[in-house]
C-alpha positions in Angstrom: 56.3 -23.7 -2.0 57.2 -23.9 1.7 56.0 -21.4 4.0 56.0 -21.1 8.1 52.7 -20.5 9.9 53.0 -19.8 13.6 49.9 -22.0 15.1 49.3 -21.0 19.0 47.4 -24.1 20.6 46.5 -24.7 24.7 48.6 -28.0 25.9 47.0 -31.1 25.4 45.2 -33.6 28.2 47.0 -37.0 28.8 44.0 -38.5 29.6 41.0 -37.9 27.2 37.4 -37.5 27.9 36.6 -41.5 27.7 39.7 -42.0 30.3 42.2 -43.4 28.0 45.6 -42.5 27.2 45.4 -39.3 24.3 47.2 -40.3 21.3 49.1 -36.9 20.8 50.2 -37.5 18.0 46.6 -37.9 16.4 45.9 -34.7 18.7 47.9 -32.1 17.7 47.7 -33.0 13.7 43.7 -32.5 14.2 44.8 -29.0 16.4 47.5 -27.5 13.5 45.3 -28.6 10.4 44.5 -25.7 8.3 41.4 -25.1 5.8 42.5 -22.9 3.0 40.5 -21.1 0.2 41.5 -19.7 -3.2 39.4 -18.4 -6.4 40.9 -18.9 -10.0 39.7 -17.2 -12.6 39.1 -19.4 -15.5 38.7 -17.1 -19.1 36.4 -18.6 -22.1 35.2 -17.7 -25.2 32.0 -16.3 -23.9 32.8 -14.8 -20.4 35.3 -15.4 -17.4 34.7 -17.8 -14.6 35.5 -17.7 -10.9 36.1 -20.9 -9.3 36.6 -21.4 -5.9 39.0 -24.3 -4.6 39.4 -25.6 -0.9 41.5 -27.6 1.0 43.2 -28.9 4.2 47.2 -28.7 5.4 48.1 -31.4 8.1 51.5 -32.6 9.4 52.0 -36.2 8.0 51.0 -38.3 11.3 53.9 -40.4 10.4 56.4 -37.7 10.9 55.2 -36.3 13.5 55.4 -39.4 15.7 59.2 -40.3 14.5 59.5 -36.6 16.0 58.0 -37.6 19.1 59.6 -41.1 19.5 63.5 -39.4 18.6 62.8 -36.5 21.2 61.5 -37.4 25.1 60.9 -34.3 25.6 58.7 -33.0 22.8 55.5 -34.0 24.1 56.3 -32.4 27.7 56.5 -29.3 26.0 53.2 -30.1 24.3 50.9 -31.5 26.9 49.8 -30.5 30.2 52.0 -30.7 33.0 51.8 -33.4 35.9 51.7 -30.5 38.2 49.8 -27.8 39.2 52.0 -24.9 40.4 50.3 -21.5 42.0 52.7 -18.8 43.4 51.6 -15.7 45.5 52.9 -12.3 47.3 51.9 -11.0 50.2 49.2 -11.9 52.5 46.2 -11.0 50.5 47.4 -13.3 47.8 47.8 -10.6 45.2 49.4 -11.0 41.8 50.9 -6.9 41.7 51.9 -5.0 45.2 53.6 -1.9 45.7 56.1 -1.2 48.1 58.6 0.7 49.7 62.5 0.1 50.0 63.5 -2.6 52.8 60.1 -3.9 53.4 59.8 -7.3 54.2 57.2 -9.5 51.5 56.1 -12.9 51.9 56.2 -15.1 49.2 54.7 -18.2 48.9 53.6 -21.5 46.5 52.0 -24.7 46.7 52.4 -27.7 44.4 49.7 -30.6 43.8 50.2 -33.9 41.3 47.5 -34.0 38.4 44.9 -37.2 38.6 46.1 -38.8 35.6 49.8 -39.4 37.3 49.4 -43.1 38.2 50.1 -44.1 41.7 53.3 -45.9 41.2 54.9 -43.0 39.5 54.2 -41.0 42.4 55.7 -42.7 44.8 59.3 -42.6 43.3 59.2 -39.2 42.3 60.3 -36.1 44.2 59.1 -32.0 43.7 61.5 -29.6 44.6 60.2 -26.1 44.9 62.3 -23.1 43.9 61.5 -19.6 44.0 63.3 -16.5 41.6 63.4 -13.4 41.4 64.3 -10.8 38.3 64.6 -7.4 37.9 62.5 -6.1 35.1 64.8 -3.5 32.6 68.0 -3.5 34.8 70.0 -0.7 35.4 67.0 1.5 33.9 65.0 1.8 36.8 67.5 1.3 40.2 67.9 4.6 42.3 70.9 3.4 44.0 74.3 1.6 43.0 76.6 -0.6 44.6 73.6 -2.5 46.9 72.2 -6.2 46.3 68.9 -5.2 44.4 67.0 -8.2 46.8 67.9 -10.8 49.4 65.9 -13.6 49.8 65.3 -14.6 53.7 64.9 -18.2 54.3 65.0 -21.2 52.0 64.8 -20.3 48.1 64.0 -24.5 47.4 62.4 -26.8 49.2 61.9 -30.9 48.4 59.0 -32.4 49.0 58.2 -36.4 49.5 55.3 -36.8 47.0 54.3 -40.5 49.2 54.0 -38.1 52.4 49.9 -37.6 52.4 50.6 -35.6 55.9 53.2 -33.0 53.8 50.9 -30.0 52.7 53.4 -29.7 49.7 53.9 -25.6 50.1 56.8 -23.2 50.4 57.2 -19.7 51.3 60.2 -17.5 52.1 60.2 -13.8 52.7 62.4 -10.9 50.1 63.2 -7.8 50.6 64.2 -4.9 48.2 66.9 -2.6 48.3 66.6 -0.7 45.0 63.5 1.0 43.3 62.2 -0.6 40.4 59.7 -3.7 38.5 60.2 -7.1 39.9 59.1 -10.5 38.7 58.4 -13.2 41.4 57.7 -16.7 40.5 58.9 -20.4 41.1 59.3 -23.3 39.1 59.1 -27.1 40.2 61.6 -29.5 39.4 60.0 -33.2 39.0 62.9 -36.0 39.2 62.3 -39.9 39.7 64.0 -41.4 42.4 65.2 -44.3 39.9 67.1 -42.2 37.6 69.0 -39.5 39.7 70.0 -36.6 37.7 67.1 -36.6 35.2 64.7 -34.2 35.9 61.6 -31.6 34.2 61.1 -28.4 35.3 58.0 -26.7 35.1 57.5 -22.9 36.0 54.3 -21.2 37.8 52.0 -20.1 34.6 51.6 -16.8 36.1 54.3 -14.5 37.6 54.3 -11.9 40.3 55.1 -8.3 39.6 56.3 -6.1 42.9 56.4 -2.5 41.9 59.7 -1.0 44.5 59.7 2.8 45.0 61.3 5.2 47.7 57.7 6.4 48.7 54.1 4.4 48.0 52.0 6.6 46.1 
């Protein structure tokens, strides 16, 4: 029998409670096991018996780290990023505003390395910061045709020098909105290694912004 059971679990630590390197592996078979529990029915001569039966589903261990060793990638999308990204609108650092048609809004983000990321590593790696927009439903909600729905005013990305203590590793630019309707705001940060140009992870905010654009505030 072969069945699929969708298993939501948070990302896993690098670094365990006792400091050392997380086996992840060994991790995420202990997070996905699954207890089951079935009654049979057993019928004798005198009367019928119910007997209850138990017992635990695990990914083999062995499998699961040919998966991980095969694919580089696997246990990024897994375990907790090496960076902390937090995005924000406005001035009052809001998650939701509301607005009117061709005012100007401030976005902006800051970016800081996770403990566990040794020392070398950090100093030949680079962050770039990059902010997005999207329009939520489009075409469903836009009052007027033929305009840019937004236009970003300043940089949309930014690199930062990770060795640079005196860098405060932020970025903000400024949008404005020419159509009515539900915008998302976020940003994602692009990690790359000095060493190997070209290779890169990107990690997005773990919260976006919504921006609610209308002809009138109500």
């Amino acid at each position: 029998v072969s069945v699929k059971i969708p298993v939501v679990i948070p990302r896993i630590d690098r670094i365990d409670e006792n400091g050392e390197v997380t086996d992840i592996a060994a991790e995420l078979v202990s997070r996905t096991a699954l207890q089951w529990e079935s009654e049979v029915v057993e019928e004798g001569e005198d009367n019928s018996e119910k007997i209850k039966r138990t017992g635990r589903v695990r990914i083999p261990s062995r499998c699961l780290r040919e998966i991980i060793d095969e694919h580089k990638s696997f246990a990024s999308r897994i375990c907790k990023p090496p960076v902390s990204l937090q995005v924000s609108i406005g001035w009052g650092a809001k998650s939701e505003v509301s607005m009117k048609i061709g005012e100007p809004l401030q976005v902006s983000s800051n970016v800081s390395i996770q403990d566990w990321v040794p020392p070398d590593v950090v100093a030949k790696s680079k962050v770039t910061l990059e902010f997005c927009c999207a329009e939520k439903q489009p075409g469903k909600t836009s009052s007027t045709s033929g305009r840019m729905p937004y236009v970003w005013c300043g940089q949309l990305r930014r690199t930062i020098d990770l060795s640079n203590d005196a860098d405060e590793k932020s970025h903000c630019a400024r949008i404005a909105f020419f159509q009515c309707g539900v915008y998302v705001v976020s940003a994602c940060a692009k990690l790359s290694s000095l060493d190997t140009p070209g290779v890169e992870e990107l990690w997005w905010a773990p919260h976006a912004n919504i921006i609610k654009v209308s002809e009138e505030i109500q």
